[in-house]
N, C-alpha and C positions, 0 to 999 in steps of 0.2 A: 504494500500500500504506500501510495507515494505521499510525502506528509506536505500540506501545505500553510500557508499563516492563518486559514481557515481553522486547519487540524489542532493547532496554537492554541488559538481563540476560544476553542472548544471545552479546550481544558484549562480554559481559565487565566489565561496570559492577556496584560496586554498590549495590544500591537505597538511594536517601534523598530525603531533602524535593527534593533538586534537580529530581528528577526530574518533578514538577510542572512546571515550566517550559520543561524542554529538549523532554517532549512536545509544549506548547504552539508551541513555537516550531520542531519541525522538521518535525508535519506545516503548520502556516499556511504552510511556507515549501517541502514538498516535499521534502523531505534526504531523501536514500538513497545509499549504496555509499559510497567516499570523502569525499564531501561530509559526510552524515550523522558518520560516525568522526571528521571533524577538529574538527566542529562540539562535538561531544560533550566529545573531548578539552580543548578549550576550558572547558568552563563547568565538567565534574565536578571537584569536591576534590576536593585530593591524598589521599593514602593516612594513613588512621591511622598514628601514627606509635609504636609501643610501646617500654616499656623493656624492658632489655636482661634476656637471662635468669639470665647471671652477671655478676655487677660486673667493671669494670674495675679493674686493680691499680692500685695506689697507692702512693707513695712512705713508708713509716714513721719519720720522724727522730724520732722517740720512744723514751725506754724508762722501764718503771717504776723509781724506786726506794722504793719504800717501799709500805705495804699501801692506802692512801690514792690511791697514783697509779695502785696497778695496779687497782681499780676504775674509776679515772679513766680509762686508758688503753684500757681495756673497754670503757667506754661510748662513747669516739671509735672506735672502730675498730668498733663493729659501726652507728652512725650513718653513719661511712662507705660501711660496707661496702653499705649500702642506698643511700645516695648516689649511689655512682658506678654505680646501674642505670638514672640518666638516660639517656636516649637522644642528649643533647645532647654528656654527658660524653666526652673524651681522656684529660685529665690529670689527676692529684692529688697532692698531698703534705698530711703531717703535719707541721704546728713542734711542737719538745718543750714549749711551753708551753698546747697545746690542750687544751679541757674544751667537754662536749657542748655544747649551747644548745638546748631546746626539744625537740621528742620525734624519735624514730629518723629517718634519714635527713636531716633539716637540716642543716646544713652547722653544724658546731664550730666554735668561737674556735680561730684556729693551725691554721687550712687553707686548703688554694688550690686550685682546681678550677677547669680550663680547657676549654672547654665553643664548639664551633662552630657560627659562628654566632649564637648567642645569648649574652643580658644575661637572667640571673634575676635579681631585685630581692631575693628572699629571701636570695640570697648576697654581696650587698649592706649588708642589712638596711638600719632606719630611719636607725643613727647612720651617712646614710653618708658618705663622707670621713671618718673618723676619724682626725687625724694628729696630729703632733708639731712644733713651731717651737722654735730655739734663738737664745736673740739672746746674744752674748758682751760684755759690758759692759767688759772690761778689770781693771783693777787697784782693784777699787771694791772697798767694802763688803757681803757678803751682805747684811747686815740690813739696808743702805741700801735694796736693791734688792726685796728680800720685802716691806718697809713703801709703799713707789714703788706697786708692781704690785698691793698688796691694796687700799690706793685707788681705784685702778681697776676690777679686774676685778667679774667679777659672776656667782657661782652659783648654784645651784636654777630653780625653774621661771618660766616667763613670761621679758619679755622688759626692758628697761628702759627708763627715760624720758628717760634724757640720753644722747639718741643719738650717734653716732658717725654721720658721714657716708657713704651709699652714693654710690659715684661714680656719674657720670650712665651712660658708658661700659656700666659693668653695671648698669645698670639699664635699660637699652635691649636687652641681651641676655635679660634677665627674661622684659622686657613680648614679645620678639618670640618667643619661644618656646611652645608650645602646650601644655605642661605649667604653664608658669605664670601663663596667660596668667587667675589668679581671682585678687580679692581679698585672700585668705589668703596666698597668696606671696609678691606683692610687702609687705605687711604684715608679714608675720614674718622676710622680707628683710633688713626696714629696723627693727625690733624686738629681734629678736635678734642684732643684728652686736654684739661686745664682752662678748659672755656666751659663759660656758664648761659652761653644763648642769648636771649634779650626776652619782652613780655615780664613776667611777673618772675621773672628768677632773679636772685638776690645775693647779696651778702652779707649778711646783718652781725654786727656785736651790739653784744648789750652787757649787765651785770645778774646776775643770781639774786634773786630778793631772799633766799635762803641764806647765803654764803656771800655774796659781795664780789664774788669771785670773776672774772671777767671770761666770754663766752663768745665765741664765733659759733656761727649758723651759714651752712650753704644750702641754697634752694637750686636746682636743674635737674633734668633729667640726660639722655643719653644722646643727647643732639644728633647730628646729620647721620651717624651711625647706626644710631634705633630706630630714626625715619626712615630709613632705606632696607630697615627692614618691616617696617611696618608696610611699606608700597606692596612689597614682593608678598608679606601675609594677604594685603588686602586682594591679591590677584588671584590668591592661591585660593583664598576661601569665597571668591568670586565663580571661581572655576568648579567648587563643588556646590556653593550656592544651584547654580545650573540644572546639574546632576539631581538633588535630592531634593532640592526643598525651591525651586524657580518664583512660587509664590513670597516667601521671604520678603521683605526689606533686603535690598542692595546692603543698604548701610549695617545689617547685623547679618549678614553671610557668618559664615564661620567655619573651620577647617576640622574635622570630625580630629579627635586626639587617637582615637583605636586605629591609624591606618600610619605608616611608615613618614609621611610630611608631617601628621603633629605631631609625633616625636621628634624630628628634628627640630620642627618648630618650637614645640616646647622647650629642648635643648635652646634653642638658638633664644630664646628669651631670657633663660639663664644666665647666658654668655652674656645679654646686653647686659644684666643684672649685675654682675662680675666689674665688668665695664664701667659702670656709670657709677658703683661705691669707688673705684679706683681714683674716676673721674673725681669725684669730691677728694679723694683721701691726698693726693697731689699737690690741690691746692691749700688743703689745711696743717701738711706736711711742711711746706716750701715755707708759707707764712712761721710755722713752730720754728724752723730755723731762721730765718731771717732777723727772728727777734733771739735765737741764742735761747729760744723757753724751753719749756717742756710740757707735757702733755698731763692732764690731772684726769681728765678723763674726757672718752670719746666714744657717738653712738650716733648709728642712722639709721633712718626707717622710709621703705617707700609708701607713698601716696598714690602710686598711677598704675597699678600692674595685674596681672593676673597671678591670682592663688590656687592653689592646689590640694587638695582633700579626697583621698581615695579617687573617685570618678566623677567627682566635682568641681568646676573652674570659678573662684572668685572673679569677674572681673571687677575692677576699685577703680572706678574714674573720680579719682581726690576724694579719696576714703583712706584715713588711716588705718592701718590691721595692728587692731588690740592683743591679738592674740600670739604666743609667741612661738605656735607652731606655723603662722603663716612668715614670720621673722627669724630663720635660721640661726641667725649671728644676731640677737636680741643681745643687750644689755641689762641687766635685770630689770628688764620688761617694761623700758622708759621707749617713749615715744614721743615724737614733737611736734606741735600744732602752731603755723603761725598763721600770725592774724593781719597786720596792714605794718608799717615801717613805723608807724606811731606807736601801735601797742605792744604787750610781750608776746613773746614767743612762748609757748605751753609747753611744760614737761608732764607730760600724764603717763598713766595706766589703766590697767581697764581688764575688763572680764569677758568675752560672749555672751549676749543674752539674748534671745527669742526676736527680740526687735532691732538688734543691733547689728546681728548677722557676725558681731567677732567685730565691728569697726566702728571709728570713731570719723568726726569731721576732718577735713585737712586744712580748714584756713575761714577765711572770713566768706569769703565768695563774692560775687555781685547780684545785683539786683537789675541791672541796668549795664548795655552794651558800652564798650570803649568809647565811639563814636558821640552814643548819647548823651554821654557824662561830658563831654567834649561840650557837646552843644550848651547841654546846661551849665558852662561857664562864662560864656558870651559876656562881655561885657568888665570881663577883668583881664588883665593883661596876666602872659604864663608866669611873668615874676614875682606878680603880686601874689596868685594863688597857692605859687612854690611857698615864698614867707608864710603865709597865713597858715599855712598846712603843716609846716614842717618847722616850726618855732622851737626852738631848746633842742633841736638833732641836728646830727652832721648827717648829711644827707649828699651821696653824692651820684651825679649821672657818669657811666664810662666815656661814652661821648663827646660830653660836654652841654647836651641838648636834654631839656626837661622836657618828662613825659609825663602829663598831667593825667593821664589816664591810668596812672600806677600809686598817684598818692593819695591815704586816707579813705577821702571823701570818695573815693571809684571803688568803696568796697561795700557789703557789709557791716551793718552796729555791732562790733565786736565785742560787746556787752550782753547781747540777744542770742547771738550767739553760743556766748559760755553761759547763757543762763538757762538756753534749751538742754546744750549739752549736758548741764545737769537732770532737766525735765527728763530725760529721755535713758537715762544714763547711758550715757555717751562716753565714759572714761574720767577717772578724778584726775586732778590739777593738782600735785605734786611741787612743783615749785613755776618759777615765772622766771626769761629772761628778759628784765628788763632796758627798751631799749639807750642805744646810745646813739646807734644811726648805721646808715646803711650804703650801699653802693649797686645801683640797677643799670641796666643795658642805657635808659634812656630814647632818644627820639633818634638813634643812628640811623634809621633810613634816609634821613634829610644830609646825611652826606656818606649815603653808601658807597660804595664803591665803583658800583657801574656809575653812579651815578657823574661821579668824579671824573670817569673817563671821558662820558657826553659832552659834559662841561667843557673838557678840555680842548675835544675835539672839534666842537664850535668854537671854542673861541680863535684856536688856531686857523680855523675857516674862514673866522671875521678877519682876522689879523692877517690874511694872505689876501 
């Protein structure tokens, strides 16, 4: 009997391109009854895989106070609410300091969504590892130590020329991995090690209201290195997107972990992970000598990544993980929350509970877009607002150019904030670094480097 996509169909398959082949291959070979079925069973993909028809609940440690947030709060909670009709999705929560990012359904700043099985990269995003390092310098000078580290560090874009060493060690884990295994990565690898990006990444000292003690803080994550692997995630889980689940959100694809790529990929997150503590530890190393100090104590923790629990994936889009199974290399189980260049930096702890999902907030958040807070300053010049804002800190752009969409007032009531996080319990507050002042990317796109060359290159135009 000669089998056709009819004979297929009959027994319950449904028709697609495969079926080309399994013809081909079960009459040249004879299949019928048992045979034929196991054969079949074999080669046809699995089942589309659809989102869900109502969302999964979700944890809300959120609430509005003010008319500001509760638009805010609107716009996460119906992103969510499209969210969690991943097919992938279990868990979710809300930190009080979330605000949407990108259009419905993506995953918000101050969410965690725990998802089986899979690693979506979009819940990831590009920055990713985005964490926090504290080195405690002891009984020193702020300004000693703000002047030490601005020497050093290095923000906005591109990478710099006075390299900082990649150990060979990781650099073996680069090259043997299959995500990195181009040019570009190990390149920007070894480019951007000792650079801190621009946006809301920092470098803040302050002192200890415990101890007195003076305290650097680095905020960044794994720059052009973890972006470039994030592209390649996002292509990768585009690609199975397709395959299993076409209905989906583009933006929450995801790359099944049970299949040979997310293992590498989960490896290859790893390796950022590796990376981007080294990243901080460099620059809080170089500053330790520069001043001839020494070290009294040091700890970091990510904000931006995905966790791992048996067959479970945290993703933490700026959620701190409380817990110190999700934190390898924990410190006794001190974690750091900052809030805006004005106020301290948080030292907490914390426990998993039913609504917290194991995390805590990562910062103050916004309410309102860069742009917008932009607008809503009309009417004062960037000098005046820099003073008003930043009265009694040293406060400084790498630049040279203030970015008015980075101070203070462009965040969060960082008072609302730690007063949810107690509503909520969200992690106790341990001690506070109070601040001293800070050093951010600033407005360097107003004299980026392309931008320099256009310049250039007219004028040279004019002048000929």
């Amino acid at each position: 009997m000669k089998i056709t996509g009819k004979t297929i169909i009959e027994l319950g398959y449904q028709q697609g391109k495969w079926f080309k082949e399994a013809i081909q291959f079960a009459n040249a070979n004879e299949l019928a009854g048992d045979a034929l079925d196991t054969y079949l069973k074999s080669v046809c993909p699995p089942p589309t895989i659809e989102p869900l028809a109502t969302a999964m609940e979700y944890h809300k440690n959120i609430r509005a106070e003010s008319a500001a947030e509760e638009d805010n709060v609107k716009q996460v909670f119906e992103t969510m609410d499209e969210l969690m009709k991943t097919p992938t999705v279990v868990r979710g929560a809300v930190m009080p300091d979330a605000c949407p990012t990108g259009g419905k359904g993506q995953i918000p700043v101050g969410a965690v969504v725990a998802t089986k099985n899979a690693i979506h990269p979009a819940m990831h995003s590009a920055d990713v590892c985005c964490s926090v390092m504290m080195t405690n310098f002891g009984k020193v000078s702020p300004k000693s130590v703000l002047d030490a580290a601005h020497s050093i560090t290095h923000f906005g874009g591109g990478g710099r020329t006075d390299l900082f060493d990649l150990p060979k060690a990781l650099e073996e884990k680069i090259s043997d991995n299959v995500f990195f295994q181009n040019q570009k990565s190990m390149t920007l690898a070894k480019t951007h090690l000792g650079t801190q990006g621009d946006g809301n990444h920092f470098l803040y000292v302050g002192t200890s209201r415990e101890t007195g003690e003076t305290i650097m803080v680095t905020h960044h994550g794994s720059r052009g290195f973890g972006a470039h692997l994030y592209k390649q995630g996002m292509k990768l889980a585009e690609r199975f997107r397709k395959e299993i689940s076409p209905n989906t959100l583009a933006k929450n694809a995801w790359i099944p972990y049970d299949t040979p790529e997310g293992i590498k990929y989960w490896d290859a997150l790893q390796i950022t992970r590796e990376w981007t503590k080294l990243n901080h530890t460099v620059l809080h190393q170089a500053t330790v000598e520069k001043l001839k100090g020494e070290v009294v104590q040091r700890f970091w923790n990510e904000h931006n990544f995905v966790f791992k629990e048996d067959d479970l994936f945290y993703h933490a889009k700026g959620a701190t993980p409380l817990r110190d199974a999700f934190v390898p290399d924990s410190v006794d189980g001190l974690r750091l929350i900052p809030l805006n260049m004005s106020e301290p930096v948080l030292i907490v702890k914390g426990n998993a509970t039913a609504n917290n999902l194991g995390f805590a907030p990562h910062g103050a958040g916004r309410d309102i877009s860069r742009s917008q807070h932009k607008r809503n300053k009309v009417g004062k010049t960037i000098e005046a607002i820099f003073e008003e804002e930043t009265a009694g800190l040293d406060v400084r752009f790498h630049s040279g150019n203030i970015d008015i969409s980075e101070l203070p007032s462009a965040y969060k009531n960082a008072a609302n904030v730690q007063a949810q996080m107690k509503e909520f319990d969200l992690g106790e507050v341990v001690d506070e670094v109070m601040p001293y002042g800070c050093i951010m990317a600033g407005d360097w796109m107003t004299e980026a480097p392309w931008r320099k060359k256009r310049a250039a290159k007219i004028a040279a135009r004019n002048k000929g």
